[in-house]
Structure formats: C-alpha cells, structure tokens
N, C-alpha and C positions, 0 to 999 in steps of 0.2 A: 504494500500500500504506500501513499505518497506520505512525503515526512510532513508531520503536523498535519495530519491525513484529514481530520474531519472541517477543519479551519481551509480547506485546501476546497474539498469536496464544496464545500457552503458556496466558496467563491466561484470555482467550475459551474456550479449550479444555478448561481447567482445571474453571470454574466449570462446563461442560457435567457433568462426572463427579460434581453433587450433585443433579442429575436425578433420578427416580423407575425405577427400570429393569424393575420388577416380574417378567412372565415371558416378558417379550420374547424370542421366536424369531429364531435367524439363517436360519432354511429359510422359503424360501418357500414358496406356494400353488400344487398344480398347474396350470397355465399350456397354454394350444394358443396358436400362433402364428397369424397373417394377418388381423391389425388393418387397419381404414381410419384414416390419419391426415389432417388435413388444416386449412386455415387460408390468412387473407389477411389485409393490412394495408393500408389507404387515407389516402392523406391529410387525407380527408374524413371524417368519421364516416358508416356508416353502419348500416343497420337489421338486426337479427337475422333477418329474415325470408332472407337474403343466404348465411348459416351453415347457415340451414335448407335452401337446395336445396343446397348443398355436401354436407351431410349423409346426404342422400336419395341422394345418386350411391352414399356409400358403404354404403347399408344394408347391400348383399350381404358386405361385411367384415365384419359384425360377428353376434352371438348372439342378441343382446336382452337378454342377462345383465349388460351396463353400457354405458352414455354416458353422454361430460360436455363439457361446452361451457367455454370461458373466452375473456372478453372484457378487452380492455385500451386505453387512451385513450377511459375512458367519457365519457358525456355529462350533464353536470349537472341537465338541464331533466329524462332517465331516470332517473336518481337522487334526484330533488326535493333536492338540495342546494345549496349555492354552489358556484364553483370554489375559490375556497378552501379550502372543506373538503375536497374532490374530492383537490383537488392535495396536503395537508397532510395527512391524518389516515387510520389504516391502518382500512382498509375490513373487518372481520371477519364473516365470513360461517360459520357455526354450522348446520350438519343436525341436524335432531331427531328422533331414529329414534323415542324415545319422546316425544312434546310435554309432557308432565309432567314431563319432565326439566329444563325450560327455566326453571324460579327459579332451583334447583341449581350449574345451571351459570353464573346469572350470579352469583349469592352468591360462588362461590370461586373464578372465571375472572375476573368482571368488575368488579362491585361495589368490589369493597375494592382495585381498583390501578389502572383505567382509567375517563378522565374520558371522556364518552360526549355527543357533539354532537348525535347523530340517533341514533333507531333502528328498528325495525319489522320485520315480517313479510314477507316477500316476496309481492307478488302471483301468484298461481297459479291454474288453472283451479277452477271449484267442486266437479267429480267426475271425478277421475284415469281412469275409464272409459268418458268420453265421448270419450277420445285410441285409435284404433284398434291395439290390441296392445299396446299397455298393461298390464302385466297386474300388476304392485307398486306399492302407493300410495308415490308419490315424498316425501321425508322433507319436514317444515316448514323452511324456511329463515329465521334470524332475520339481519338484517344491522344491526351497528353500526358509525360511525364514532367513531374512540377515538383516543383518546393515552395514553400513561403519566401520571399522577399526577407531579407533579414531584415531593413529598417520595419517592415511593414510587422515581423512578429516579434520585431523589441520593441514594438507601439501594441502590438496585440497583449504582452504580457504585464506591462507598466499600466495599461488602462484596464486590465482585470484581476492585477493583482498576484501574478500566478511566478512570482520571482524566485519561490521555494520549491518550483515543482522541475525537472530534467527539462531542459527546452525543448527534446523532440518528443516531448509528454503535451507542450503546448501549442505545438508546429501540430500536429494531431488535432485538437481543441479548434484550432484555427481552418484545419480541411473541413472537420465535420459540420463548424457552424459555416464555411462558405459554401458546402454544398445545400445546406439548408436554406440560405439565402438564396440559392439559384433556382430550387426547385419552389421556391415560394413565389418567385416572382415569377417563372418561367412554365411553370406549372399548376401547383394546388390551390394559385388566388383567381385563377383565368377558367372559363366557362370553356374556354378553346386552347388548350396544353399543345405548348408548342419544343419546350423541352423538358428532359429532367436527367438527374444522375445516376445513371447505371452504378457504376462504381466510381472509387475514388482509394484504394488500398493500395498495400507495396507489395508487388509479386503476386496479385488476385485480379479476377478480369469478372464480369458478370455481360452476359448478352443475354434478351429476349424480346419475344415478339406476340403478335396476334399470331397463335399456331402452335404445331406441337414442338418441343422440344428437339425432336431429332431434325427439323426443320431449320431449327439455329445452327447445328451443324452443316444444315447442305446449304443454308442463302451466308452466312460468313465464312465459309471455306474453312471449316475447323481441323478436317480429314488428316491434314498432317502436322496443325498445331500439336506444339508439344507439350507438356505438364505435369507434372507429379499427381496433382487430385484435380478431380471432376467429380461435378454433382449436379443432377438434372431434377425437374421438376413436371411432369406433366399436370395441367392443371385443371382442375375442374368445379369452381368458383365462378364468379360473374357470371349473372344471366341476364341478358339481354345482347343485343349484339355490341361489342367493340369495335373498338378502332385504333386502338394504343393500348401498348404491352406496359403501363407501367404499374398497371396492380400485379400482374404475371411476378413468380419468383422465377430467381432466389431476390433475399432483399440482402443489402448491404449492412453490416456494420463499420468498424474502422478495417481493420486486415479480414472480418471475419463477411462470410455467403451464406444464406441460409435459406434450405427449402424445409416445408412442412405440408405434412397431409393432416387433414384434421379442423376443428370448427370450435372455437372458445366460447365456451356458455357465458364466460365473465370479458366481454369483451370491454365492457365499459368502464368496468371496474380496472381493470389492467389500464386502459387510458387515461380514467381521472389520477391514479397513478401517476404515470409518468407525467401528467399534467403540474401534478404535485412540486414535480422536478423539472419542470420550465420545458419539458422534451413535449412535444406535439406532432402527431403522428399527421402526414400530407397524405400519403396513397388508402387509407381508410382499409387496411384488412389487419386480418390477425398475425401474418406471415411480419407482418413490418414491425409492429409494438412486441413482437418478440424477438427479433434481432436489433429494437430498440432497450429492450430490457436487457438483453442479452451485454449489451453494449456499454447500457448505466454501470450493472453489475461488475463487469472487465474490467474497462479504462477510466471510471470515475471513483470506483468505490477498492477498485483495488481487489476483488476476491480472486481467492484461486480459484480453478477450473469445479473441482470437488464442490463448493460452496455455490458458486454457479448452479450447478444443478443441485442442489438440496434445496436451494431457493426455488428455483421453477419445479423439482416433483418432490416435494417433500416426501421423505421416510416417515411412514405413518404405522399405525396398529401392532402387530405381532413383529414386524419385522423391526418396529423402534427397540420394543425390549430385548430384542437380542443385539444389540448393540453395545458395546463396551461402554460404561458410565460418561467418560470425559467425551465421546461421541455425542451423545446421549446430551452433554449439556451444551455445547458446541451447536448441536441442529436444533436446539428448542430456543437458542439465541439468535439462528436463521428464522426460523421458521416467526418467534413474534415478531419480528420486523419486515419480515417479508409475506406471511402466509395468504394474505390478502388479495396482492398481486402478481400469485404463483398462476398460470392460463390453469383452467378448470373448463374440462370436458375434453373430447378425443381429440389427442394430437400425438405427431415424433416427427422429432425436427433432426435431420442432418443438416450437420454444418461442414462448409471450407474454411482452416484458418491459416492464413500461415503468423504462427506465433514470433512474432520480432523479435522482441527480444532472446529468446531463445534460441532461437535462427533455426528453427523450425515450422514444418508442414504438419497440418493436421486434419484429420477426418472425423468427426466425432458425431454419435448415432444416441438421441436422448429422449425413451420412450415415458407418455404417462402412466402415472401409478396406477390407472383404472385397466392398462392395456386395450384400448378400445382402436387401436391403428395397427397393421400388420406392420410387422420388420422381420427381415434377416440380414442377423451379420455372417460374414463370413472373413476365412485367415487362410493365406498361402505363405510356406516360408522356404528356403531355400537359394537358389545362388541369387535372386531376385525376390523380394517378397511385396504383397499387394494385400489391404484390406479392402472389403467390400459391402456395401450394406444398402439393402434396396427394400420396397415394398414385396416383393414377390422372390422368393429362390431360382425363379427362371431367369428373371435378369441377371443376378450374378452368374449363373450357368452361360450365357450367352455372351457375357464380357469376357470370361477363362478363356470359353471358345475361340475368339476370337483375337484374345491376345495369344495364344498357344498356336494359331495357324500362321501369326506372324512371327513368333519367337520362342523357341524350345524350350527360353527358361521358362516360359510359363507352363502350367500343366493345366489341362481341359477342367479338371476338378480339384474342388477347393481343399484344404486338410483338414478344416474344421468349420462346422455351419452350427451357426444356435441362434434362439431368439431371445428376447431381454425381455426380464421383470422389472417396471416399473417400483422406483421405490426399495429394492430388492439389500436387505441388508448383508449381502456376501460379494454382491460388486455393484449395487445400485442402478440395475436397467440400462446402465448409460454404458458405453464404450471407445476410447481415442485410439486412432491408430496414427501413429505420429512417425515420420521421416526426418530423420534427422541424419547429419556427418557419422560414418562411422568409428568406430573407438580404436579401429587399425591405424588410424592417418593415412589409407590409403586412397583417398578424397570420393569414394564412393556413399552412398548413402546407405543407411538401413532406416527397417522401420520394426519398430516393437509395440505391439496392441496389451493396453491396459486397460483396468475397468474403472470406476468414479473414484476409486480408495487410490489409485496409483497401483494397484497388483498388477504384474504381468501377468497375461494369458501367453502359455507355456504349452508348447505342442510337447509330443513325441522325439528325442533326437535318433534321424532317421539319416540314413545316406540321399539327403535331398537332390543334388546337382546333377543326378541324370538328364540327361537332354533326351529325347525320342526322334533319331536322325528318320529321314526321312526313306532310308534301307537297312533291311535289318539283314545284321548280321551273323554269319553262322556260329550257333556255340561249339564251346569245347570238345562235347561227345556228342554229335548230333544223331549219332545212331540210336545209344543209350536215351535220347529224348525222342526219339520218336517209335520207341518202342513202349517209352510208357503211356505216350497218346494213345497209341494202338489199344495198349490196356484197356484203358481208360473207355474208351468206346467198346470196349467189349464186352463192360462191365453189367453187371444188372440195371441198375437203378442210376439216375443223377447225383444220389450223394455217394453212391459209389465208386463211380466213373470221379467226381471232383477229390475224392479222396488220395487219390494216385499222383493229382495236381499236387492236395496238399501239403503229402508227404517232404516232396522234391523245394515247394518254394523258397522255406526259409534257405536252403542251400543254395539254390542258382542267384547265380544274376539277374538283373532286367534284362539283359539280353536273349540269352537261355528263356526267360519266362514269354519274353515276346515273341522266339522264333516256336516255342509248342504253342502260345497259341495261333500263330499263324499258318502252323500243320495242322491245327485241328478243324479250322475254319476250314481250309484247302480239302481236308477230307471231308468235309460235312456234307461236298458236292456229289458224293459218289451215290447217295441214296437219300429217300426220306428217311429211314432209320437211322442215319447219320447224320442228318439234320436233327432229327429229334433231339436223339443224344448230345451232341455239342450244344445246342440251347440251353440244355438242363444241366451240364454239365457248367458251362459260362454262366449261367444263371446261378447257378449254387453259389459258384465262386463268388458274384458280384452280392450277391445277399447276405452272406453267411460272414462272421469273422474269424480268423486263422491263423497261425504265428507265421511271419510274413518276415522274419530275420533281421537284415540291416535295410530294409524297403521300405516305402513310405507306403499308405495304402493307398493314397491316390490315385498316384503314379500307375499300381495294379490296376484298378477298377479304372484308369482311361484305357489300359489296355483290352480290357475284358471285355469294355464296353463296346471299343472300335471295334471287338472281334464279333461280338452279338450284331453291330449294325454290319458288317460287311456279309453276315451271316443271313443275314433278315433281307439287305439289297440284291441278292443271288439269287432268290427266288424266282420261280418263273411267273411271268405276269402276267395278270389279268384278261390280256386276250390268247394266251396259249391256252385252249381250254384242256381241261382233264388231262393234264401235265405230271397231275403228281397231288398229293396233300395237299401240297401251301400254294395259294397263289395270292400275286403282291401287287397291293393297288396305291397310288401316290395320286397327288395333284391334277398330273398332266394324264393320268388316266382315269379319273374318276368317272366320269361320262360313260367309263367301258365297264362300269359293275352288271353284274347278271347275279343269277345262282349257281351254286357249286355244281359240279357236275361231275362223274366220275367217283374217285377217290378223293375229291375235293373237299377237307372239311376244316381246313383252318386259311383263314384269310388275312393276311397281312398286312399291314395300313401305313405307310410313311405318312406321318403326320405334319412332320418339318414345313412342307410349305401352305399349309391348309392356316386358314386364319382361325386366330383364335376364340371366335364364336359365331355366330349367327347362322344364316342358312345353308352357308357353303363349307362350314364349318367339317370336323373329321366326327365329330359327336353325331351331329344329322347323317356322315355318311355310314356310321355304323349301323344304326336306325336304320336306313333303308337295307343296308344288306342282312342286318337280320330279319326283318320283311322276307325276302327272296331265299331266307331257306339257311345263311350262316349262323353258325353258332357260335365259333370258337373264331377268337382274335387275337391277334398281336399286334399290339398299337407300339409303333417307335420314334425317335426324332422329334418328340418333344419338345418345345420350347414354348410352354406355357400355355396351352392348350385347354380350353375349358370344357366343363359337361360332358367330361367322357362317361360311356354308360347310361347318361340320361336320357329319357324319351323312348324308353325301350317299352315301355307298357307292362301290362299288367301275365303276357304271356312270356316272359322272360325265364325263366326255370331253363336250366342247362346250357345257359350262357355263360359263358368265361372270355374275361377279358387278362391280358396280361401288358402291363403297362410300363414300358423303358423310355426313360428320359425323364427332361422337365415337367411333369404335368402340370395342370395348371388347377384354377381353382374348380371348385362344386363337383368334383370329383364321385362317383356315387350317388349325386343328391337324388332321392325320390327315387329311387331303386328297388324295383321286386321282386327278388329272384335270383338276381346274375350272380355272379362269383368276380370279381375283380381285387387282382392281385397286384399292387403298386413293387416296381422293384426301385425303387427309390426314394429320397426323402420328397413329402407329399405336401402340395402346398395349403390354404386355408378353404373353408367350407366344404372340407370333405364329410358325404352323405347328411345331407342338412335333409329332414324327413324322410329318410329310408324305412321302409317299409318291412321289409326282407332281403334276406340275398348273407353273402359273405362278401365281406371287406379284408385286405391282408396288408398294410405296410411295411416293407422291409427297411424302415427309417420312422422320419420322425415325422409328425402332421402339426399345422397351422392351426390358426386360429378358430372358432366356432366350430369345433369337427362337432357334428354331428346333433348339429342345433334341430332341436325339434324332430329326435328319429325316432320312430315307433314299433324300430326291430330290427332283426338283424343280425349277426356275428361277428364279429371286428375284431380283431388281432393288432395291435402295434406295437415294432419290436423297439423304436426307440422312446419319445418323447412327445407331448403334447401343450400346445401353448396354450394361451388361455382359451377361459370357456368351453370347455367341453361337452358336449352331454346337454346345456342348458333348454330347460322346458322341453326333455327329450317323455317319453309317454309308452304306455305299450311295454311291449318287452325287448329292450336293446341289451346285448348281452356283448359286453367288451374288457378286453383285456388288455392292458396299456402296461408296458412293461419299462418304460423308462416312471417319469414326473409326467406330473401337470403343472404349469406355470402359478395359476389360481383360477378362483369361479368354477373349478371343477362340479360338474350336475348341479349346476345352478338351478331353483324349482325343478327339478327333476320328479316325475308324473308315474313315476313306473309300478305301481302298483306292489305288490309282495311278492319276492323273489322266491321265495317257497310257494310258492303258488302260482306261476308261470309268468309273473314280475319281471323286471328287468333288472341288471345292476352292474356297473364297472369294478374292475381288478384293477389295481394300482400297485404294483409293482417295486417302485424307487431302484431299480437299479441300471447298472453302465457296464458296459462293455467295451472294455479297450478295442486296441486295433490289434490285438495278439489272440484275443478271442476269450478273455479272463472276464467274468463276471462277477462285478462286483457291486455295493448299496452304495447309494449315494447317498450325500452327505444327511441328507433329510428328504426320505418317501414323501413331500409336499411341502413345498416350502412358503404355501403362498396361506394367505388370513382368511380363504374362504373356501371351506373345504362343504359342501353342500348344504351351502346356503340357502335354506327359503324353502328346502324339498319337502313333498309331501307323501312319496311311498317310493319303492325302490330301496337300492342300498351299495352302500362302497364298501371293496373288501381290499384292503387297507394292508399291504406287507411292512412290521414296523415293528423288528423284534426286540430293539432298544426302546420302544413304546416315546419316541421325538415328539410326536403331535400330539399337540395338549389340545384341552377342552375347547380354549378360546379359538383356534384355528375353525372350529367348527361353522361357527354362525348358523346355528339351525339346525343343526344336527347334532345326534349322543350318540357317546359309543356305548354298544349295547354287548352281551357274549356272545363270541362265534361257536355255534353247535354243531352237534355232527353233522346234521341235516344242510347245517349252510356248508361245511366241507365236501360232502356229498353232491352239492350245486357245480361248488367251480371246480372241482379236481375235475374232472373230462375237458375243460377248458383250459386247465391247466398244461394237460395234458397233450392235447392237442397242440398249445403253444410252444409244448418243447417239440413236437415232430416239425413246425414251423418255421421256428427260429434255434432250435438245439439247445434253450433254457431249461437244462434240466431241473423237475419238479423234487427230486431226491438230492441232489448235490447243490443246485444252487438256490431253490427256493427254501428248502427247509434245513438247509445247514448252513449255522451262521457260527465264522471263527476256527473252521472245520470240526465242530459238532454237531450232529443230527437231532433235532429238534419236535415236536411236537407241531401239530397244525395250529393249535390255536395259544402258543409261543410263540408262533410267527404273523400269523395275521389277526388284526382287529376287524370288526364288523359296527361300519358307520351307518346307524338309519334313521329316520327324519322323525323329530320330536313332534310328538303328538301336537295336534293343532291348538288341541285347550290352553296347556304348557304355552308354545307358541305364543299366543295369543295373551295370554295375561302377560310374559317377557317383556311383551313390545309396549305394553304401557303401564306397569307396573310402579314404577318410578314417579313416571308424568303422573298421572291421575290417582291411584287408588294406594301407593304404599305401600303395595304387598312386596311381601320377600318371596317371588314365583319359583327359589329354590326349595322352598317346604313344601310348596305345595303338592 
C-alpha cells in the first residue's frame, strides 16, 4: 500500500470529485445473461489466430451485438516498436465511431499533456463485408504510445497533492483521469458517441466491435499478432439493435482487461459505491463497475491480489470456519468494509493483467460463491507451459488443438482440467496463472498456476518434453511389439486385449507406445472383428487409468485418441452400401443417410464439422437415422456439440451411443431408453429431465447435471460441479464417484429409495494418473449438501465421518441398514466393472483395513417437512428451540 496510505487514498479520491460528471446514469442497460467467456496465457507468445478458434467454440454464446478480444505480454516485432517502449509507455488505444473526430480528440486528450513515441492507425481488413456476418463497420482504431509531459505531471501532482506517493503511481492517476475526461466529452455526455477509450495500459491492447469476437480477429488482422494472454468475450447483453461496441467487453482497468459472463442483482448498489469514491461509471453495465472496482481495490487502496477477491466473493458459511483464526479475522475486516459492494448474483470474471510492477503476465479466473456461471480451468506444463480457462471444456480443447498443429511443444490435451468453488476455503474459486522471467537466467519465460492463498497447483513430475514429430519412428524391438498387438487382438474381451498394452507401457517409450498403436490401427483394417477389437481395446486405454512410468498421461491419450479417430475415419462410407458393420457419415455426406443394410449395424458420425445445434445439427442427424432403422453409434470429433441423444423419443430402448471428443452441453437431456457412454470429461447440463436410459462418464460433468431427471442410471467416474440432481423427481439412480462442488440434490423429489425412490452415491474419491485410488481431502466440501429435499436420499462414502450437520441445510443423517446396503451394492458393483473401482479394496478399505459397510458410508435423507418447517421460523416468530422438538 502507499506510504501514509489512507491520507494518500482520501486525496487520490479527492481529486476524482473534480471530474466532469455531466449526466451520468446509475441504471444500467437492459442486459440477457449467457455470455461465452474465455482466454489463455502461454509462456511463449503466441499468435491471434489461437483466440480465434477459442472464439469460434463460443459463437453459440453470444448475439453478434458485441465482441472484444484483449491481448496482454505483446510482442514488439506486432507492435513495430522497441521493448522499451513496449515495457514503458501506456499503450492508448482510441475507437472512432466518427473518424472526423480524430484531430478533436487528440487536441484536448493528447496534444497538450502527453508526449507521444509512436503512433498510427491500426491495421484492419479493406471492407468490413468481406468478414461473413458482419454486419457494422467496426470503428477506426488509433493507437499511441505516450507518457505524461513531465511539467504537465509535476503540475498534476503539486495540484493534488500526491508528492508522497512513487510518481509513476501518479503518471497512472493522471492516464486514468485523462481517459475519463475523453470518454466524457467524446462519449457518455453526447446523444451521438463519436469516440471512447478502448485501452490505455502498458503491454495490454483491448479491441471490439458490433459482432462476434472471432470477428475482431478477422476485421484487425490479429492471425499473427503475437502475445502471451488472450481473453475473449462473446457477448450477449444489449437488446435492441446497436451501433457501437462500447458497452461490448472486455472493459479496461489501468494494466488490467476484463470479461465477465453473468448479471449483478446489486447493480446499483455496486455504483452508489463507487459513486461514494468520486469513480462514475460512463458505459452503464456490470462488466465496467467491476473492473472499476477491480481497479479502486488495486491501485488506490493498495490490496493484494488475495484480498481482491475476498472483497468481490467473500468466504462465507462452512467454509469461513475452516479457516485458520488470523484468516478468519483478516476476511471479516474485508468483508465489513466491503460486503456491501461485493456484485451479488451470477457472475466469473476472467481477467488480463500484466502486473508492472512485478514484471509480470497474468490470467486470473474468479468465480461467484453461489456458482451460478460455468468455468473451466485448465494447466499444461512442460518444455512450454499454457493456462486456460473458458466457459465450456471444448474451447480449451480447440485452442491445444490448435496450438499442437502449429507447434509440438504443445500437446492436443490438457494435464489437468477442474472447475472452481466459489468462496472455497482450500484455494478460494479463484485461480492466476502468471508468466513471469524464469529462475535459470536463461531469459525464457515460465509460468506457474496458483490459487487465491498463493499455493501452487503442482502436477505430476512426468518426462514432459516429448515432441510428437510428424513420422514415427521405429522402436527398439519392433518384432517383440508387434507380437504383442497381435496378442492383444487375439484376446477375448477389450480389457483383455488392453491388458497386454498395459503391461508393456510403463516400460516403453513414447515412441515404442506410438508405433503399436499405429500397428494396431493399421491392422484394424483387415476385418470388422479387428475393428471391433482395436476400438475396445483404445477405448479401454483412453478410459481407464494405468501406471504409465516416466509419461505424462496426456501425451498417451493424444495418442490413443489420434489412433481411435484414424480408426473411426477408415471406415467405409455411407454410400458403399452393405460394406461391412460400420458405415461412416460426416458433413459433406449427410444428404446420403438411408438404412443399414446388410450387416450394417453401427453407424458412424464425424461430428467435427456439423454445427453445434439447431436443425443441421449431428443431434437431429442421429434422430433421423435412428428413424431409418440405426441403432448403435459412434459419434466422434467433437468440438462442443450439443443434444447429443436428444429427440430420440419415446421408442429408444436398444440405443447406444458412444461419445469421443469435446461434447458439448445437454448431453442426455430428456432421454428414454438409450444407453450413452461419454469417453471423456463431459461438459454442463448433462441429462437435465431424463426419463430413463443409462448414462456413463468416463470423466468429470458440469454444471446442472441432471437438473430435473426423473430416472435413469448414471455412473460418473470423476467429479461433478455444482448443482446436481437439483428438483430431480422419480427415480434417478446415480453414482458419482469423485465430489460434488455444492447444491448437491438441491429439493430433490425422489421419493423413498427403498421403495423404488431415487438417490445419489457420492463417493469423495481420486484417482491418480498411475491408477491408485484414493479419498479426497473431504467427500463434499461445499455448505449445501441436500438442501431443501423432500424424499430421496445420499449415500454418503465418509469413513473419517468430515461432514458435519451444518453442511447439510435440510437434511439429517439418518442409519444406513442393511436394506439400504442391499440398494446400492449392485450399483456399486457394477461401477467397479465400469470404471475398475473396486467395491472390496477400494470402497470398503480405508488405511488398508477392510471395513464394514456402514463404517464406511452414511445415509443422508430429507428432514421431515414438520421439522423443516418450524426450523425456518423458529427464531423469527415463535421461539421455539425446533431441536427438541
């Protein structure tokens, strides 16, 4: 903080209240929620084209009413500047709604107080219409590199008093109030906006427009701009039509970018706020008064990054009291002076920063405590490392991609994906992945991902630096490996055939692992039963975890995976009729679907270029082929694909789908019947009113899985985020074998599970990348473990007995009896032939002793209504102590 910090702040604060305030509104603009947010940070610069397929995953977010792109650790040779200037001098970036505006504003913004090293016009396409859907010429962009005038900020700080603070703390003070000056005259006092300030940072850029997001990349030519982080924004806010991107994010602070998905219940409250403090919001949304807050908090008030966000989501409930006391009095000294104007209601704001002083880049991902906005983060590390954090898992899957096809160091797949608890007292929701100099002096960068407390998040040390050249090379003994493929296929079953894999991994190389599987694909051709087998067999592989030696498991499972799609593309298509089993329909042959014919009974989908919903969609095209007679599918090439299995009707029974890739959201929803198998982690609103059918994910699921399902069988071998199960009814019968985030069977409806009821297995455990199962730290870590429910029941693995009463909110734990043991052991059961969770070794032995059933699981089920009911007003109105009663 600044020396004689609060005397310092008054006057910073002070000097704000001679500002221009003309007829600034505290109401915002009507607003609709469900934005794509999204963004990655590298230790390597790299190209805009990288932003752009990110982008593109989330077109279906957004309107076309606004995108904005912002880039941070640019590249000097993109800039045509030094690094010096780069590193030194605030990068002011100026939209010109009208281009005749542009003397004007440098006359009275520029000219007379800022000394100007570079300047120019941004390069952009020649005609805004040759970018498909396009439809508003995107504004001129001017960009200057400037500093303050020294006389003019040794008269800035003499006239405000600011002689005891760092001068370039007050050269800062002096950009933020001149860009506020230009946006006030040039913008938010004018019926007709003719300019305003994109940016004004050092080494941060922000462009946008009326359009989507990946749109900023194709009308400014970003394709081979270069940069450490990027963060995009698809946006879907303002209704009515536009004409100017300046409500569009990200929104600026001083070095920092910020996009957000989400809608502040307290928007007004967050304004009279800042109003408090002389700051007055010109673009009227929530995205701005939170990287105005963002901003107070930083560079006036002095907090660290940590107290940043304890201010905007404060640690609340179950998770405050596990908090270390001096924590404990620290955040309730945030929180009285701030709790008022922390945004309240669904929001996650990623930021760009590059931290100055520190002479560092950052990406930082900060969900609310209610979890009401989807996120995933994700971590690569190795001779290059890259964090990533987007609204959807498919966009980060499509950015690997596509860094990996330009450069080896990347790999297709991430090392590690999770999503964040809001609030969350073990690393606070929140996450930075920071680039910074590395500690060699070999002037390379690294980047290391921490969570809100400063912990690092710590992978696996694996032999990372393989590259996957573009010929594979023959191994050592290529006899000896191709005698055990042979095996392998010779074998009975798929996990027998992957067994002869498993043997061999930890020993071989990547090399050796890449050239059997590229003998086994090569032999898959020779029969259908050779296809069969290599599927199941690659399939095993990519599902199951294994001791994988000094290998990272990525690295495998991009191999597995290329081996399953080259596997999957070799089939014979669509119009060779009665060819064999499998026949394979894509894009450019959809038109040629019939009925199977022959021995035709599994149909093959390249999903890759079908759009991600509506009528042309891979969803509708399975619908019609199971119409014509298919039953069984292999949907591949995923990149975010929605409603798969949907619309299948009510004749569905003997349906199987099996799902490789990105999938996308609603996965299951409203399904009767079918069997669909995910071999991947799964993204949000999976089976939201499912009916019937079996569900299987060999990973982890999103947000609302299973909102409102009224049956069914579900299996999931990893993790679940929030909300699960909520106001689900009927009899849904699932097995979650990692956590749930929180709001686990929210009102859950499901009647009495001994009596053909519904009710979830919760698990708490992890599973390395060696294949060791173990409990996690806490079977639920979140404060609302079936809250509000009215029949139904959780069956609870928690042989250290972690979760207390109060976690409950509506629910008691009641005895687990035989009868309830007798319910899920077949489900149990079943999950170990699934996922190879053994119900003997690793559910009921904890410590390596074998334990009893009900030593190991508790039985959570919904306190009676009466109970209930006196609880909630007990206090307020009547006195009663509804513990006796």
């Amino acid at each position: 903080m600044h020396k004689n910090s609060e005397a310092i702040i008054n006057k910073i604060l002070a000097g704000r209240a001679t500002l221009p305030q003309g007829n600034i509104s505290l109401k915002k603009a009507a607003e609709e929620g469900g934005c794509g947010v999204t963004g990655f940070i590298s230790s390597i610069p790299v190209g805009g084209r990288h932003i752009f397929e990110q982008t593109v995953q989330m077109h279906n977010r957004g309107n076309g009413k606004g995108g904005g792109i912002a880039a941070v650790g640019l590249s000097p040779e993109s800039m045509g500047v030094t690094q010096d200037v780069l590193d030194t001098h605030y990068m002011l970036q100026i939209a010109l709604l009208d281009p005749e505006a542009r003397r004007d504003v440098e006359k009275k913004n520029i000219d007379q107080c800022l000394e100007v090293s570079n300047a120019g016009k941004i390069p952009s396409v020649g005609d805004y219409r040759d970018i498909a859907g396009l439809e508003i010429r995107p504004p001129d962009v001017w960009r200057y590199f400037v500093r303050v005038k020294s006389g003019v900020l040794e008269r800035f700080i003499e006239e405000n008093g600011l002689q005891d603070i760092d001068p370039g703390k007050a050269e800062e003070e002096y950009i933020y109030r001149n860009t506020y000056r230009l946006n006030q005259t040039f913008y938010a006092s004018l019926g007709e906006k003719k300019a305003f300030v994109l940016s004004h940072g050092r080494n941060i850029m922000i462009l946008k427009i009326v359009g989507y997001a990946e749109q900023v990349a194709q009308y400014y030519m970003l394709d081979d701009f270069k940069a450490h982080g990027w963060i995009a924004h698809q946006r879907y806010p303002t209704k009515g039509r536009v004409w100017h991107p300046g409500g569009a994010h990200p929104f600026i602070g001083m070095d920092e970018a910020l996009v957000h998905n989400g809608d502040f219940a307290n928007y007004h409250a967050v304004s009279e706020y800042l109003k408090q403090n002389n700051i007055f919001p010109q673009f009227l949304t929530d995205t701005e008064v939170s990287v105005l807050m963002l901003d107070l908090l930083n560079r006036t008030y002095g907090y660290p990054m940590e107290y940043i966000i304890e201010a905007m989501a404060p640690t609340t409930e179950h998770d405050f009291d596990l908090l270390p006391p001096a924590k404990q009095r620290l955040y309730r000294q945030i929180q009285s002076n701030h709790i008022h104007s922390s945004p309240d209601g669904p929001w996650f704001f990623i930021i760009a920063r590059n931290d100055f002083y520190n002479k560092a880049f950052q990406l930082i991902g900060i969900t609310d405590t209610a979890m009401l906005r989807p996120q995933v983060f994700a971590l690569q590390e190795g001779e290059v490392q890259i964090g990533l954090i987007c609204s959807e898992k498919q966009a980060i899957d499509a950015t690997l991609q596509s860094l990996a096809k330009e450069d080896s160091r990347f790999c297709a797949v991430a090392d590690k994906y999770w999503n964040a608890r809001g609030g969350s007292a073990t690393d606070g929701g929140a996450f930075i992945f920071t680039v910074k100099d590395g500690k060699n002096g070999s002037g390379l960068k690294e980047l290391v991902c921490t969570n809100k407390f400063g912990d690092a998040i710590r992978l696996p040390g694996k032999d990372a630096d393989y590259r996957i050249a573009p010929d594979i090379r023959m191994p050592f003994d290529p006899k000896r490996v191709s005698e055990e493929i042979r095996a392998s296929l010779a074998a009975k079953n798929p996990a027998a055939g992957a067994s002869l894999f498993i043997r061999n991994i930890g020993g071989w190389d990547y090399e050796t692992l890449r050239h059997a599987c590229s003998e086994l694909t090569e032999l898959s051709g020779q029969s259908d039963d050779f296809i069969s087998k290599a599927i199941g067999i690659l399939t095993y592989l990519n599902d199951r975890r294994y001791p994988l030696g000094f290998k990272k498991r990525a690295l495998i499972l991009d191999m597995i995976r290329s081996s399953l799609d080259s596997i999957f593309s070799s089939a014979a298509g669509i119009s060779r009729k009665g060819s064999g089993r499998y026949s394979l329909i894509g894009w450019e042959s959809r038109d040629q679907l019939r009925a199977p014919e022959d021995s035709e009974n599994i149909l093959i989908i390249n999903a890759r270029e079908f759009p991600p919903e509506g009528d042309e969609c891979d969803a509708r095209l399975i619908c019609a082929a199971h119409k014509l007679g298919w039953k069984q599918f292999i949907c591949y090439g995923y990149r975010g694909q929605r409603f798969t299995g949907c619309g299948l009707g009510e004749s569905a029974d003997g349906v199987r789908i099996d799902v490789y890739g990105s999938s996308g959201d609603y996965l299951a929803s409203g399904i009767d019947g079918p069997e669909i198998y995910v071999h991947d982690n799964a993204q949000d609103q999976l089976g939201q009113i499912m009916k019937s059918g079996r569900l299987v994910v060999y990973g982890d699921v999103g947000q609302t899985f299973m909102y409102g399902a009224k049956g069914g069988d579900v299996f999931v071998m990893g993790n679940a985020a929030g909300r699960p199960l909520i106001n689900a009814v009927g009899r849904p019968r699932v097995v979650i074998n990692g956590t749930c985030l929180d709001y686990l069977a929210e009102s859950f409806m499901a009647g009495d599970p001994l009596n053909g009821g519904g009710f979830a297995v919760l698990n708490g455990l992890q599973t390395d990348d060696e294949g060791n199962v173990t409990g996690q730290a806490t079977p639920y870590p979140g404060s609302n473990l079936f809250s509000l429910a009215s029949g139904g029941a959780i069956y609870l693995r928690d042989p250290f007995r972690k979760v207390v009463d109060e976690q409950l909110n509506g629910g008691e734990f009641a005895d687990l009896t035989r009868a309830d043991w007798e319910l899920i052991r077949p489900y149990l059961e079943e999950n170990e032939r699934l996922f190879g969770i053994s119900v003997e070794n690793d559910l009921l032995t904890v410590n390596g002793k074998r334990k009893g059933y009900n030593e190991i699981y508790r039985k959570v089920q919904a306190v009676k209504l009466r109970v209930l009911a006196v609880e909630s007003v007990a206090s307020e109105e009547y006195g009663v102590d509804w513990d006796k009663e």
